[in-house]
C-alpha positions as CSV (number, residue, x, y, z in Angstrom):
1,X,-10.6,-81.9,-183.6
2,X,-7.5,-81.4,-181.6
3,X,-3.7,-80.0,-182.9
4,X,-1.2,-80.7,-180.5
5,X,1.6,-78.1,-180.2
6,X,4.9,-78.8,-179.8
7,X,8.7,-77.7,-180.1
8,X,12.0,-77.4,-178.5
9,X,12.8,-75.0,-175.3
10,X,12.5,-71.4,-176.3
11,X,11.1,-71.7,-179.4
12,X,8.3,-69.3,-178.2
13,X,5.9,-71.9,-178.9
14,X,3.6,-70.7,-175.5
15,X,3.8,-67.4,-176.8
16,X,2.2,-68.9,-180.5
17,X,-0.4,-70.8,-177.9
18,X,-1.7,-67.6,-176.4
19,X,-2.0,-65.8,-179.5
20,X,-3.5,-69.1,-181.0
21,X,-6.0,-69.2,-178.9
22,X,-6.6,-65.9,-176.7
23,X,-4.9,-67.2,-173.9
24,X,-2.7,-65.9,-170.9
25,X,-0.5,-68.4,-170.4
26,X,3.1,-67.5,-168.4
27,X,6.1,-68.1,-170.8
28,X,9.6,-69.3,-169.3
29,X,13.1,-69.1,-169.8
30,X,13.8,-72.9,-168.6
31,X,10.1,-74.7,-168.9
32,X,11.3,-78.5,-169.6
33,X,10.5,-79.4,-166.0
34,X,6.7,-78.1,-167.0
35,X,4.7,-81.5,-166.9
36,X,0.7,-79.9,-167.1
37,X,-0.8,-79.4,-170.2
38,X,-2.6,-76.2,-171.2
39,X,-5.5,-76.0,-173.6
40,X,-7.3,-73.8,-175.5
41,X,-9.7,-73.5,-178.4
42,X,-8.4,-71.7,-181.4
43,X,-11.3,-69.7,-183.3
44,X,-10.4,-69.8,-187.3
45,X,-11.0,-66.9,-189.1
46,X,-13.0,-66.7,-192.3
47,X,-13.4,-63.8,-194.8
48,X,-16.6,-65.6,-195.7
49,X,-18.5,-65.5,-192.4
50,X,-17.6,-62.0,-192.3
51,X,-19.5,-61.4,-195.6
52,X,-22.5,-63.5,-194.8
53,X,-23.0,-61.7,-191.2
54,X,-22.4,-58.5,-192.9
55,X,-25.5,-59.7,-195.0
56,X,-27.7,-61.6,-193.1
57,X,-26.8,-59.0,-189.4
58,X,-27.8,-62.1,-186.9
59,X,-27.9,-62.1,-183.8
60,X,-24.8,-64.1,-183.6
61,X,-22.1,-64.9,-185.4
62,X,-19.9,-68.2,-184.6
63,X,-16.5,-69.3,-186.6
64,X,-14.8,-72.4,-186.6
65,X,-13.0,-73.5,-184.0
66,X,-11.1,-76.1,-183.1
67,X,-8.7,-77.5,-179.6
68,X,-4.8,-77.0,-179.1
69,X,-2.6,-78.6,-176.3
70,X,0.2,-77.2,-175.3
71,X,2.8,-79.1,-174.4
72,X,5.7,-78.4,-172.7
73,X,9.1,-77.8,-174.2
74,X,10.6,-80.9,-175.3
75,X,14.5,-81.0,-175.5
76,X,16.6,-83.3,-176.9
77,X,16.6,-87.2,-175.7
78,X,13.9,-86.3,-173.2
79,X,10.7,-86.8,-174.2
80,X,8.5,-88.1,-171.4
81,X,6.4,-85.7,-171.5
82,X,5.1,-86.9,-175.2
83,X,3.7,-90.0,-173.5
84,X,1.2,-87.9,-172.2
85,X,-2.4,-88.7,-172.8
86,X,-3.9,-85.9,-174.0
87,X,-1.3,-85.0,-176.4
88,X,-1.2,-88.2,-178.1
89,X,-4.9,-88.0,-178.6
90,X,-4.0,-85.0,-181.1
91,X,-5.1,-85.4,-184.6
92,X,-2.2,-83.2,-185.7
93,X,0.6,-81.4,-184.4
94,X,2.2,-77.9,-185.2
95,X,5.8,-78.2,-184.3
96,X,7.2,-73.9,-183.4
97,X,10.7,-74.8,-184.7
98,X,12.7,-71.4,-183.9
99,X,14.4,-69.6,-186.7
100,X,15.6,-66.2,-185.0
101,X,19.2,-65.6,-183.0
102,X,19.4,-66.3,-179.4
103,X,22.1,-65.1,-177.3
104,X,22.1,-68.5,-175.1
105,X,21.1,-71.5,-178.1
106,X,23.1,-69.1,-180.7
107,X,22.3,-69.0,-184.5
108,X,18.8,-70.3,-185.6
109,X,19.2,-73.5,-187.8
110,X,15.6,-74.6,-187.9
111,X,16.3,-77.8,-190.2
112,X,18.4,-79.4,-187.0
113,X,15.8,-78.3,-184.9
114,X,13.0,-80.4,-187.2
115,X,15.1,-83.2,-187.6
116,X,15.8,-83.3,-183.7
117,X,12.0,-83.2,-182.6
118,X,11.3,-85.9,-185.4
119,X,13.8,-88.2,-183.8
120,X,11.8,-87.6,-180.7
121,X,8.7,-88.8,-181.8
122,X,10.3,-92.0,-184.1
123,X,12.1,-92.7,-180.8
124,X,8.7,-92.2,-178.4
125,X,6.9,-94.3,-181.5
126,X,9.5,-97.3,-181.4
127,X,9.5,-97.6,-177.4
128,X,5.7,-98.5,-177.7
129,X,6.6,-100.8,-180.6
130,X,8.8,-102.8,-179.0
131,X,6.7,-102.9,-176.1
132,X,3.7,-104.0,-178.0
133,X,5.5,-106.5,-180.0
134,X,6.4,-108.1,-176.5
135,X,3.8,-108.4,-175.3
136,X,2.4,-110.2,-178.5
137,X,5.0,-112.7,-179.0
138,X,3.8,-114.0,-175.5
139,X,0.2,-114.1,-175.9
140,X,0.8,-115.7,-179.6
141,X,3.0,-118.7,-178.1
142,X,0.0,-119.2,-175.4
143,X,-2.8,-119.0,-178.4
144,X,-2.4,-117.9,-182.0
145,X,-5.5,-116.3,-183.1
146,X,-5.3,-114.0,-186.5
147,X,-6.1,-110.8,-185.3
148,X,-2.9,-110.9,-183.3
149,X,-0.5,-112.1,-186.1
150,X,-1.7,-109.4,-188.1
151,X,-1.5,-107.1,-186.0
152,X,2.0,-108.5,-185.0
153,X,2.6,-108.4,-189.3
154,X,2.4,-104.6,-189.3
155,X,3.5,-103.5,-186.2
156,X,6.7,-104.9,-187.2
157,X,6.7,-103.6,-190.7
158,X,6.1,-100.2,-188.8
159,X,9.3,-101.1,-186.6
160,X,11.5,-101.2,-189.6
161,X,10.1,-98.0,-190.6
162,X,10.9,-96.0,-187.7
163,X,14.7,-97.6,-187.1
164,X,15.1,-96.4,-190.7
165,X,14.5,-93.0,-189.3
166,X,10.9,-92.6,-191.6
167,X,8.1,-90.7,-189.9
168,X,5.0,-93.5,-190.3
169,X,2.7,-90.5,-192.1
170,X,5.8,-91.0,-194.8
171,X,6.0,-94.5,-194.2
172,X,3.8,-95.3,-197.5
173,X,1.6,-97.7,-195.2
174,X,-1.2,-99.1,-197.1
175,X,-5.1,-97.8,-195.8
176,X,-5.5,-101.6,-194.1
177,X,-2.0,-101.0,-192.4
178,X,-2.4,-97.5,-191.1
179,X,-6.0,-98.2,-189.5
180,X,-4.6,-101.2,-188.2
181,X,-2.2,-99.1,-186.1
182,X,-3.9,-95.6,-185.4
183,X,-5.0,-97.0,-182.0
184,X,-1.8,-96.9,-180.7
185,X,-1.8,-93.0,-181.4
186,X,1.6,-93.2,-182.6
187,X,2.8,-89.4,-182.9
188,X,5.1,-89.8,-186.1
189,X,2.2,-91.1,-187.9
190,X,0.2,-87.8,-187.4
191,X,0.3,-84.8,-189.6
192,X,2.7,-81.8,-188.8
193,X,3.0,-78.1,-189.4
194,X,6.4,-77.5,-188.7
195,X,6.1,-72.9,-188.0
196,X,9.3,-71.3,-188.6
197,X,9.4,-68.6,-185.7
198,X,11.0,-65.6,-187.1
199,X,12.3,-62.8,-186.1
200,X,10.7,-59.1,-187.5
201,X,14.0,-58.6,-189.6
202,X,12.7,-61.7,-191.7
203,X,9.4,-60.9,-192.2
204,X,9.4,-59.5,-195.5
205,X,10.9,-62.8,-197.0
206,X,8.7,-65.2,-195.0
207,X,7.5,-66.8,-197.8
208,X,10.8,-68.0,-198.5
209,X,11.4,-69.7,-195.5
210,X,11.6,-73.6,-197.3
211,X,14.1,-72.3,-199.6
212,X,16.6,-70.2,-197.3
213,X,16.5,-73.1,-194.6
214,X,16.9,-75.6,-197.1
215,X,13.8,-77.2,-196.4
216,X,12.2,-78.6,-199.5
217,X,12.4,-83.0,-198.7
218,X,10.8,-81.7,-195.5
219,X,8.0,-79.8,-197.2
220,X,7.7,-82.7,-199.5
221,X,7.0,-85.4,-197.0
222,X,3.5,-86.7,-196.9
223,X,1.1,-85.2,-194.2
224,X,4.2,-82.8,-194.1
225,X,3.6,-78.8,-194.0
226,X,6.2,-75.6,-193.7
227,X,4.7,-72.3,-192.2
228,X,6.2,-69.3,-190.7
229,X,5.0,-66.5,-188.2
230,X,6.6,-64.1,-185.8
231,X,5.5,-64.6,-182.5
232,X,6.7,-61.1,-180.8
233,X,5.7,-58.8,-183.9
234,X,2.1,-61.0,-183.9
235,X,1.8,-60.3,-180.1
236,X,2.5,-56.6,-181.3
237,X,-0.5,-56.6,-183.4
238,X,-3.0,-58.3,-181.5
239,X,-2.9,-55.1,-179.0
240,X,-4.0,-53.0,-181.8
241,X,-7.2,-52.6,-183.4
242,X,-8.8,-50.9,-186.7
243,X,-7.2,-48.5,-188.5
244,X,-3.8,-48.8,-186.3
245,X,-3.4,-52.2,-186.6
246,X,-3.8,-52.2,-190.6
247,X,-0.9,-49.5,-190.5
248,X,1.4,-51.2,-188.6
249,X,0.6,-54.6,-191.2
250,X,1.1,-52.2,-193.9
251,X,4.7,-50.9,-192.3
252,X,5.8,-54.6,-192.5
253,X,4.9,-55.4,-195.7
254,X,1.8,-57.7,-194.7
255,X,-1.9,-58.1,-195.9
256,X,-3.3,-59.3,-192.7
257,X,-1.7,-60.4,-189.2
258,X,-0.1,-64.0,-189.8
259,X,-1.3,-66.1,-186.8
260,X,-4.2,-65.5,-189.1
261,X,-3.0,-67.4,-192.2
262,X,-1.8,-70.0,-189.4
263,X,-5.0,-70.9,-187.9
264,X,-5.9,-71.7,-191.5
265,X,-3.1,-73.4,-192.2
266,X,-3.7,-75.7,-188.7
267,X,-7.1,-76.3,-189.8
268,X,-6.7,-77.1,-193.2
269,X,-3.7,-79.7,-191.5
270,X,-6.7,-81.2,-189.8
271,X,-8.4,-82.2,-193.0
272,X,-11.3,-79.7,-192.2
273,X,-13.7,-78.1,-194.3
274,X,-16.5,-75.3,-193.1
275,X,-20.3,-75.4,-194.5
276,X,-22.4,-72.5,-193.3
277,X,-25.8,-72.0,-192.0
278,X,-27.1,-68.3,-192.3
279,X,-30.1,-66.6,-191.1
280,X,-31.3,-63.7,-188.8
281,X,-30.8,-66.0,-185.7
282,X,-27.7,-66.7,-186.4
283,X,-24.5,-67.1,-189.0
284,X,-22.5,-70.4,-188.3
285,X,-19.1,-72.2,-189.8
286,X,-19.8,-76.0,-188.8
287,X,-16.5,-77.8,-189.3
288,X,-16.5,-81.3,-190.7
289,X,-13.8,-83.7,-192.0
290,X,-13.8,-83.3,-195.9
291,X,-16.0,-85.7,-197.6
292,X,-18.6,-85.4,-194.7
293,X,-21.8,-87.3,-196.3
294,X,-24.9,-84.5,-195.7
295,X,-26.6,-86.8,-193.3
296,X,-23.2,-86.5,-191.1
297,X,-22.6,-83.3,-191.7
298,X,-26.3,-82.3,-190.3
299,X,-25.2,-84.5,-187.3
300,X,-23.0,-82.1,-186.4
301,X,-25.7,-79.2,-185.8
302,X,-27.8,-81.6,-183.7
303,X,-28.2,-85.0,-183.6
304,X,-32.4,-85.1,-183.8
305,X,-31.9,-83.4,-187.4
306,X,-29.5,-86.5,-188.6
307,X,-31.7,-88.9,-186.9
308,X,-35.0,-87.1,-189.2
309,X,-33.0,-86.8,-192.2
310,X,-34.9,-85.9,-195.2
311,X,-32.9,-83.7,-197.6
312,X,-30.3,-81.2,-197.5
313,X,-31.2,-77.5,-199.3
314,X,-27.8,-76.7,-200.5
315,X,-26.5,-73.4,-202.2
316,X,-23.0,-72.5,-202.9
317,X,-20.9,-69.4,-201.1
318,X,-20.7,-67.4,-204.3
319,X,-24.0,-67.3,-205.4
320,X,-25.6,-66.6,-202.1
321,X,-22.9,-63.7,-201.7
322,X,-24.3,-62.3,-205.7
323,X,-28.1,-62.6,-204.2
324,X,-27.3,-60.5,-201.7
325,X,-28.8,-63.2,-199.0
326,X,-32.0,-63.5,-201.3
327,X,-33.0,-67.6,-201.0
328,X,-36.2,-66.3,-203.4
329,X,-33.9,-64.8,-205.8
330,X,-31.4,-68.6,-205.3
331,X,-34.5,-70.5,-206.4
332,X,-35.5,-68.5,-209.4
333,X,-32.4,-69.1,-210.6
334,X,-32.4,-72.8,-210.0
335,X,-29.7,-72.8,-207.5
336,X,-30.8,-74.2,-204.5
337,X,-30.3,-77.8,-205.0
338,X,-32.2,-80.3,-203.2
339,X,-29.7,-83.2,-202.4
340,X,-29.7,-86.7,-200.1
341,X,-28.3,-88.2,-197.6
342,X,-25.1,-89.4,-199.0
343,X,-24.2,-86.1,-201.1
344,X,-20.6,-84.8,-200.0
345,X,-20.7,-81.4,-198.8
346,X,-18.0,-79.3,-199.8
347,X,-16.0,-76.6,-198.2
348,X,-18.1,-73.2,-198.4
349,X,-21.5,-74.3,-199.1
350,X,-24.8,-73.4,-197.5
351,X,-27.1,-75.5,-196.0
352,X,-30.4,-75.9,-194.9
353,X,-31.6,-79.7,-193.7
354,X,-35.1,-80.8,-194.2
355,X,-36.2,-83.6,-191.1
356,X,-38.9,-84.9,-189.8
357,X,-38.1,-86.9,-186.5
358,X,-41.7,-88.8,-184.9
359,X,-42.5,-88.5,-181.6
């Protein structure tokens, strides 16, 4: 799964990349003119793998991970660099929407800011509309066939949507209408974290972000989510370690280092969940969409254990975690269920899958 990052110039939305995803990446004053892409794979942290390694002391220890794309800064009424391939392949995007002072761009006003990258996208959405619709109209005078005049039907129900200024994820499509359309990739139609990039004088209220930016209708929106971080004061903290770094989080008033609750954030934007798989080998967070069927959800380990499907040996987090690792001491008590192929796994579960696949 892939988030696609994205914001205005100088939003310090490369500096959130690297500290996203461990990367080095050179910021710039002036990067508009930027047309690569950089990528990187974010690694999401969990409390819970932390507590079953501290258990079960593998060998290794993997987390969840998933891809980001960094795009280049987009400023207003250019937006070319949104057609690009790879981005529009994002399942989601975070938008870095900057909310400190800057001598040059002047007082933060993040709502402006959201409503201005928006516009980009409805407008970026609209020009491959349009162009579509075109190109239909032709092929429908040369031969009607009814996969085209429906798709014709929505694509212009999804034009009305976007000259009203209405993101298609808020467009209140119907299921039929939006799979019609997700081919087209349309970037409006995708779910977005819009991170308030703060400055370290506002980190203590940074849970009130939505409120002092007026931001609530935007919060609201469907497949719509408000964060906030502080880029320089998180780049701060990823240079220290241990007992340091905990002090400086406790000089400013936080639990843990934001980019933290971020990552989760990104990931739950994604629609992902995390089952486990434990053992002395190794302990694993295998992320899957929510609602993964077992079967599936085995897929994603290998694709021979899917293929052999038998059953899935499923225990949840909590009671694993009061065994202290004991699987005896799960099946005396009757908790490790035995369940099939078509059993939804849910976030935080253990699992062990039974398959048999002949030679």
């Amino acid at each position: 799964m892939k988030i696609g990052l994205v914001g205005l110039p100088k939003s310090g939305k490369t500096t959130l990349f690297n500290l996203l995803t461990g990367s080095q990446v050179a910021t710039s004053r002036y990067d508009t003119g930027r047309t690569e892409l950089h990528t990187g794979i974010a690694r999401v942290p969990d409390e819970r793998v932390d507590r079953l390694t501290a258990i079960f002391q593998p060998k290794k220890t993997t987390f969840a991970t998933f891809e980001v794309v960094d795009l280049a800064g987009i400023a207003k009424g250019e937006r070319g660099g949104l057609e690009t391939k790879e981005f529009r392949n994002a399942d989601a995007l975070l938008h870095v929407v900057r909310a400190f002072p800057d001598d040059a761009l002047g007082a933060a006003d993040p709502k402006r800011d959201i409503v201005d990258l928006e516009t980009e996208l409805l407008l970026s959405d609209l020009e491959v509309v349009e162009r579509r619709l075109e190109r239909l109209e032709a092929s429908i005078k040369k031969r009607r066939t009814d996969v085209e005049v429906k798709e014709q039907e929505v694509l212009r129900r999804a034009k009305e949507r976007l000259e009203a200024e209405t993101p298609l994820r808020a467009a209140g499509l119907s299921d039929d209408d939006a799979r019609a359309i997700r081919g087209f990739t349309f970037l409006s139609q995708k779910p977005i974290l819009h991170c308030l990039n703060v400055d370290e004088k506002a980190i203590g209220e940074g849970d009130r972000v939505v409120e002092r930016y007026g931001l609530a209708d935007i919060a609201r929106q469907p497949g719509t989510r408000v964060a906030w971080a502080s880029a320089v004061i998180e780049a701060e903290v990823a240079q220290l370690a241990g007992e340091e770094q905990q002090a400086f989080l406790a000089d400013l008033g936080l639990a843990e280092p934001a980019i933290r609750r971020l990552l989760r954030e990104c990931f739950a934007l994604l629609g992902l969940v995390s089952f486990f798989t434990v053992g002395d080998d190794e302990v694993r967070a295998w992320p899957i969409p929510a609602g993964t069927r077992a079967q599936d959800a085995a897929g994603t380990v290998h694709s021979d254990i899917a293929r052999g499907f038998i059953r899935a040996e499923v225990t949840a987090y909590d009671e694993i975690i009061a065994a202290n690792g004991s699987f005896a001491d799960i099946r005396a008590k009757g908790q490790l269920r035995l369940e099939g192929k078509d059993y939804p796994v849910r976030d935080g579960e253990i699992c062990h899958f039974r398959f048999n696949v002949a030679k």
